[in-house]
C-alpha positions in Angstrom: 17.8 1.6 -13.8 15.3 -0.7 -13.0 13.3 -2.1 -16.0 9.5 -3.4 -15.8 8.8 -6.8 -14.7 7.8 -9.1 -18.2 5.1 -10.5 -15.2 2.9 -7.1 -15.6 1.4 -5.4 -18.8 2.5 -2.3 -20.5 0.9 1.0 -19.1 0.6 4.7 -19.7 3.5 5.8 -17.8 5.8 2.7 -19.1 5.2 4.0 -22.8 6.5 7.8 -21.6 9.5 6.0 -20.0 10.5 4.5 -23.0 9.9 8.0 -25.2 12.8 9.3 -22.6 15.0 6.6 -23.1 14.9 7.0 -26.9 15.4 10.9 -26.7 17.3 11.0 -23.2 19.5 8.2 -23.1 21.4 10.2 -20.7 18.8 10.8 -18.2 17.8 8.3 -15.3 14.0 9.1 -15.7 13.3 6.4 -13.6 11.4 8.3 -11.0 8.9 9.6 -13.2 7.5 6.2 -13.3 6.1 6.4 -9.6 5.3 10.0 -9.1 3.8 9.7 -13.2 1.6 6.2 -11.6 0.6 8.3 -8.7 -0.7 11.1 -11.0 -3.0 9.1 -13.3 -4.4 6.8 -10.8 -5.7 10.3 -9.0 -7.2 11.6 -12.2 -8.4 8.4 -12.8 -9.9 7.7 -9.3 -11.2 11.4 -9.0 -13.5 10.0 -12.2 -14.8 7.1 -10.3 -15.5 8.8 -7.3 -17.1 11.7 -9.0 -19.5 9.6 -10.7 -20.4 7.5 -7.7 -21.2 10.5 -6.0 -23.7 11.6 -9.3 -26.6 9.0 -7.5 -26.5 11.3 -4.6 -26.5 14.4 -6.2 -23.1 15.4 -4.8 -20.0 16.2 -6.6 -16.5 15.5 -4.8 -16.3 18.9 -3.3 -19.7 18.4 -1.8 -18.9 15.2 -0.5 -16.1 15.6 1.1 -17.4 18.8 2.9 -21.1 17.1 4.3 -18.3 14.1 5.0 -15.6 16.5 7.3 -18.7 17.8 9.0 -19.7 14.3 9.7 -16.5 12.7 11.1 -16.6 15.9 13.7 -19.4 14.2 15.7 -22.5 14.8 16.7 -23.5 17.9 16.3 -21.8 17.3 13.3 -20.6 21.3 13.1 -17.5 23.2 12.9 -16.5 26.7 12.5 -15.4 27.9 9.4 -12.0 28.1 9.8 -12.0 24.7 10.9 -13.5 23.5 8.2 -11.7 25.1 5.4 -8.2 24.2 7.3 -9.3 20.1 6.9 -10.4 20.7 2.6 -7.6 22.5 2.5 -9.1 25.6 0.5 -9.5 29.1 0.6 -11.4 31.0 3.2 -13.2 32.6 -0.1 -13.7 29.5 -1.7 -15.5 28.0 1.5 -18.0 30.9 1.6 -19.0 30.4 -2.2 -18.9 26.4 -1.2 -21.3 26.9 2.3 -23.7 29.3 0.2 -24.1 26.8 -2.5 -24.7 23.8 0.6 -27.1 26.0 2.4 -29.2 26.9 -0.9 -29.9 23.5 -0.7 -30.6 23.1 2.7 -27.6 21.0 3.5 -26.0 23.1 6.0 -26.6 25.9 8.2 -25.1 28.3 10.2 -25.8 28.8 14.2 -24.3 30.8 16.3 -21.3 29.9 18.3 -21.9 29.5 22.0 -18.0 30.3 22.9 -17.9 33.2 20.9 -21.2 35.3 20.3 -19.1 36.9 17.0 -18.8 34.2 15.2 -21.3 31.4 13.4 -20.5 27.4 13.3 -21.4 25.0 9.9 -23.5 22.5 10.9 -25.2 19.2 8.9 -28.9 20.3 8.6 -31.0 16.9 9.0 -31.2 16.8 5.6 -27.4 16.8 5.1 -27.2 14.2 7.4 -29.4 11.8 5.9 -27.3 12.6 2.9 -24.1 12.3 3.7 -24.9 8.8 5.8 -26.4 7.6 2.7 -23.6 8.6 0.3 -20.7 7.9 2.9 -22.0 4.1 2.2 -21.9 4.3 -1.9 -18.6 6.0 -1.4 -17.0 2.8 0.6 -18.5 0.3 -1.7 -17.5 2.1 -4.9 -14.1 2.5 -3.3 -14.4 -1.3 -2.3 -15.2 -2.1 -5.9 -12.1 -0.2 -7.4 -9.9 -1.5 -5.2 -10.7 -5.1 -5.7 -8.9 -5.1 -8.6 -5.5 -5.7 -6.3 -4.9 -8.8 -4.1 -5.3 -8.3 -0.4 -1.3 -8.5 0.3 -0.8 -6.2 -2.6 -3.3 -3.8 -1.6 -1.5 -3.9 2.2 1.6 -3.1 0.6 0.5 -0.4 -1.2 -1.3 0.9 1.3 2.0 1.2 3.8 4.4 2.4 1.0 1.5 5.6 0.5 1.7 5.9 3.9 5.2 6.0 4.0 5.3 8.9 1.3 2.8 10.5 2.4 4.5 10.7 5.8 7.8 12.0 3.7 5.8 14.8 1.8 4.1 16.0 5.1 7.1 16.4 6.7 8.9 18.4 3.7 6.1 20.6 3.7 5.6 21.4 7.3 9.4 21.7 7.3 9.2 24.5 3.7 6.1 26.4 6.0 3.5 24.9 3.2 0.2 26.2 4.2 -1.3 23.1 3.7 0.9 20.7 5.8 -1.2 19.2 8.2 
């Protein structure tokens, strides 16, 4: 097993490591370092992120919804189904999620020219203005947090996530996961 470079300090995850080597001498609990680093650093981000959303009056949820609409272009709408396929969340969490937008005059539903049954989400103007505004905070608080890692360290990282990610799509579009993508 692998043992942490003296050229880094101690973290979180290298203290739990060391608890299993004392009680599990046995056990090669060498992967939990990783998937344990993974872990923290997305509660710890989600922080960040949430509270560089607070300016804007968003929360995460929020933001990433006005965000999806965004990227779709100009309108800047989608149908529901669409829309709770890319957050990845329930059709009945979406509904509670699009009332709570429209209350505050973020979203709206119009009718869907292909299909007379069915409504589309769409930015209001309001929600656009938003979302361009926060989309900017969001890159330059993201900017800021990642600026603690040299460039070819951050480039590294970057294709070894990628690489995982690629691994963990795969296995879940292979198990039938409902939210492989």
């Amino acid at each position: 097993m692998k043992h942490q470079s003296s050229q880094r300090q101690r973290d979180a995850v290298d203290a739990i490591l060391e608890q299993w080597r004392v009680e599990r001498p046995d056990l090669d609990a060498s992967p939990m370092g990783p998937i344990g680093r993974i872990k923290r650093c997305a509660m710890l981000l989600e922080q960040r992120l949430e509270s560089g959303f607070a300016p804007f009056d968003l929360n995460l949820w929020e933001f990433d919804m006005l965000a999806t609409l965004r990227r779709a272009g100009a309108p800047y709408r989608l149908s529901p189904t669409e829309l709770f396929s890319a957050l990845m969340v329930t059709s009945g969490t979406m509904t509670h999620r699009l009332k709570r937008l429209e209350t505050r005059e973020l979203v709206e539903r119009v009718p869907n020219e292909q299909d007379a049954r069915s409504m589309l989400v769409q930015l209001t103007r309001k929600g656009l203005a938003l979302i361009n505004r926060a989309v900017e905070g969001h890159v330059e608080n993201e900017r800021l947090v990642l600026s603690a890692l040299p460039a070819d360290a951050l480039a590294s990282l970057d294709e070894h996530l990628s690489m995982l990610l690629q691994a963990l799509e795969a296995a879940a579009r292979h198990s039938g996961s409902p939210h492989a993508s």
